[in-house]
N, C-alpha and C positions, 0 to 999 in steps of 0.2 A: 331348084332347091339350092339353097345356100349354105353352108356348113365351114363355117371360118372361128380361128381361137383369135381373142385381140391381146395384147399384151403392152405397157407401158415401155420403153426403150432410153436406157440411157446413154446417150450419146456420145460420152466421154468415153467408150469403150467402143468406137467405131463410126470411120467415118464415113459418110454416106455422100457426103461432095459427088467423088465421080459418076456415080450413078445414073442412068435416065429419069426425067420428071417430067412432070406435069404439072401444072396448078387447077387444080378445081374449086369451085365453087358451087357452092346447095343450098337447097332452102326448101322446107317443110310446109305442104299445101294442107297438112293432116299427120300427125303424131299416134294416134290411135285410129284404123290401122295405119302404118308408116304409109306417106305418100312425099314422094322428093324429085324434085326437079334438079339437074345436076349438068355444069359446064365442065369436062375433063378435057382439057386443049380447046381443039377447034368439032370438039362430040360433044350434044345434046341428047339429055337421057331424062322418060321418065318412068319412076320406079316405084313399085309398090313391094312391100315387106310384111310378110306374115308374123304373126306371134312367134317368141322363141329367142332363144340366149346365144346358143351355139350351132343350131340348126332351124331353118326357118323358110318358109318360100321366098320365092325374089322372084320378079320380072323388069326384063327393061322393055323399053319401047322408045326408037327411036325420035325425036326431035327436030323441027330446023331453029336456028339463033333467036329466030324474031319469037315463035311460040315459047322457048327455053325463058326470054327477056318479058317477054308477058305474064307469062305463070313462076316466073321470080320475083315480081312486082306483088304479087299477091299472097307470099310466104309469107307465114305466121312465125313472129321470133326472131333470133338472131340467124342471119345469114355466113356460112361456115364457108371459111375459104382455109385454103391449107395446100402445100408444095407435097405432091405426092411423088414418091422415088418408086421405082420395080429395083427389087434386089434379089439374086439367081440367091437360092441355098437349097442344095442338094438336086432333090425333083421339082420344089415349089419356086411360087415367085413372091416373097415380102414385101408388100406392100406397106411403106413406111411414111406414115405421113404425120406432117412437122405443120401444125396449125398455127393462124395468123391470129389477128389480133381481135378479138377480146378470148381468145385460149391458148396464146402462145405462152408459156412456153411448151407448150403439152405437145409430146413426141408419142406418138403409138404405130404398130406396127400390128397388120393384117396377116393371116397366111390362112386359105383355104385351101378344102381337101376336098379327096373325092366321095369321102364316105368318114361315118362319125366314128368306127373303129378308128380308122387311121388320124384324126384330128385330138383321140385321146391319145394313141399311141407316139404321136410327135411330142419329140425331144427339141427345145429350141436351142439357138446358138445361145455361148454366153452371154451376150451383149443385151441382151432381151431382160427386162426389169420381171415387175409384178403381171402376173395373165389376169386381167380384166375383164376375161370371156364375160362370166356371169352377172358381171358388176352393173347395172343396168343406166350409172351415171355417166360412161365412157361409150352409152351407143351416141350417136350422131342426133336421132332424133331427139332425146332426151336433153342433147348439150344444145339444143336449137333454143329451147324452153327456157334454159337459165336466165337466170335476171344477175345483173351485175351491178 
């Protein structure tokens, strides 16, 4: 189960330079239900996502390169690459990712819970813009679909 708030981040109120990253890259085999193939470093992932806004199933299943490069050659849409940071605040880990180009400049920032009490009950730092949870044009799958 997955249960994460997303929220827009302006970055002019913090900066994220020194942080750990990663760059990933994804790409949607299926939109309805979510199916995504996904390079984070040097990890291959594939991922199915149940219906739902703030809470929702997720599974991974691990990958090797050559299957990940195979079943990315056959994603439907725009392929989403974006520099993803871990930033410590408080008990969680913000997940803050800074996508490339054709959504750059779009900054969003991830933080999953353990349970949906506590995901309504978090307070964010200031630096955290609009929460986007519900907004369904800020999931990933959705922004695969855009046309430009």
């Amino acid at each position: 189960m997955e249960i994460e708030r997303k929220f827009l981040v302006d970055i002019d109120k913090f900066d994220h330079s020194p942080y750990p990253h990663t760059e990933l890259v994804q790409g949607y085999l299926s939109t309805n239900p979510v199916v995504r193939v996904r390079r984070d470093g040097d990890e291959y992932y594939l991922t199915y996502k149940g219906q739902g806004m703030m809470v929702r199933e997720e599974y991974n299943l691990p990958l090797t390169r050559e299957s990940f490069e195979h079943l990315l050659a056959k994603a439907d849409g725009n392929i989403i690459s974006k520099t993803r940071y871990r930033i410590p605040f408080e008990k969680y880990t913000i997940e803050l990712d800074e996508f490339h180009e054709p959504f750059s400049p779009l900054i969003m920032a991830e933080v999953e819970f353990d349970s949906e009490e506590e995901a309504v009950a978090f307070i964010p730092p200031e630096w955290f813009g609009e929460d986007v949870t519900k907004d369904p044009a800020y999931h990933n799958s959705n922004m695969s679909r855009k046309v430009f």
